[in-house]
C-alpha positions as CSV (number, residue, x, y, z in Angstrom):
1,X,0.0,0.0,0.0
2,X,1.0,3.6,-1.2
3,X,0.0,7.3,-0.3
4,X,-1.7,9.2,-3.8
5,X,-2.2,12.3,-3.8
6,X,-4.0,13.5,-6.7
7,X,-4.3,17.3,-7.4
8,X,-7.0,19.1,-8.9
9,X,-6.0,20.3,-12.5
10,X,-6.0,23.8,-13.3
11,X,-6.0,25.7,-16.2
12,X,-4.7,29.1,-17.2
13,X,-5.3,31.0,-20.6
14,X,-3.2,34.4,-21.1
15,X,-3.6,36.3,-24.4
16,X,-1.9,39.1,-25.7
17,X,-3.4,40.9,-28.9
18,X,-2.3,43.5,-31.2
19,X,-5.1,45.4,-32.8
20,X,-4.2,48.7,-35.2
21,X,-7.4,51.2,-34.3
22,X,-7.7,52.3,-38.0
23,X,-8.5,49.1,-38.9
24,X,-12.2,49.4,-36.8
25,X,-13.4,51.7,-38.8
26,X,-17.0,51.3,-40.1
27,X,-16.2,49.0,-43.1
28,X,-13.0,47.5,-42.5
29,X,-12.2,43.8,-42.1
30,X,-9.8,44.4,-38.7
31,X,-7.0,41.5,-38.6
32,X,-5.8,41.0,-35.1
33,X,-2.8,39.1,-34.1
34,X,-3.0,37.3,-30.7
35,X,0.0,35.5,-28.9
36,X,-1.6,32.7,-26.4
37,X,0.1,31.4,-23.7
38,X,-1.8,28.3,-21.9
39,X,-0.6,26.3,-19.0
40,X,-2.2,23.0,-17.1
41,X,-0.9,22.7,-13.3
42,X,1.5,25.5,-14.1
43,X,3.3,23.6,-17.2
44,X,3.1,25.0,-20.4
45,X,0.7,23.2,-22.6
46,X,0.5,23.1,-26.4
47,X,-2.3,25.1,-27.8
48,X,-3.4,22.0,-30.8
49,X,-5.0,20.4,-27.4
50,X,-8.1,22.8,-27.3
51,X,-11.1,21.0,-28.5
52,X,-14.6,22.8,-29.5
53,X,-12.8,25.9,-29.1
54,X,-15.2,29.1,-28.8
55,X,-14.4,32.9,-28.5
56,X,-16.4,35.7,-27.7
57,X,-15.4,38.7,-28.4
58,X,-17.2,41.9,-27.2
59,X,-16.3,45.5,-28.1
60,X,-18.1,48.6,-26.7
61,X,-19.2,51.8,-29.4
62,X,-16.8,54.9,-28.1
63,X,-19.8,57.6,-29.2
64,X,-22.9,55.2,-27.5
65,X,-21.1,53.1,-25.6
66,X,-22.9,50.5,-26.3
67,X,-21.4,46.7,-26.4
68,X,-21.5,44.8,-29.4
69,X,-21.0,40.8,-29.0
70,X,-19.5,38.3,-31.6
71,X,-18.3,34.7,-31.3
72,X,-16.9,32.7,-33.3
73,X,-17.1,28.5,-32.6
74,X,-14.5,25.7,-33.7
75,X,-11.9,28.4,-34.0
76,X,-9.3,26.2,-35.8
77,X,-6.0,27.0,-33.9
């Protein structure tokens, strides 16, 4: 017989974006380039893991503010 100690997993999801204001104007097709960094029990994971991957992305109007909400499902990594 042996001790185990099993510890709850835990995951952590940092992102970093670069987003060029002109690009949101009215019209525009913004590109945004994101740097990810994910770790399970404080060990960096690889990314191709994620499964059913979902992002929501809300951005509020300046002049109303008023937020606006898009998501985008199976976001193919």
């Amino acid at each position: 017989m042996a001790d185990f100690n099993r510890l709850t997993e835990t995951y952590d999801l940092k992102c970093s974006y670069i987003l060029h204001p002109e690009s949101l104007l009215m019209g525009n097709e913004a590109k945004i380039l994101i740097k990810t960094h994910l770790t399970v029990n404080d060990r960096p994971c690889d990314l191709k893991l994620l499964k059913n991957t979902k992002i929501k992305l809300t951005t509020t109007s300046f002049i109303d503010n008023i937020p606006v909400t898009k998501t985008f499902e199976n976001f193919e990594i």
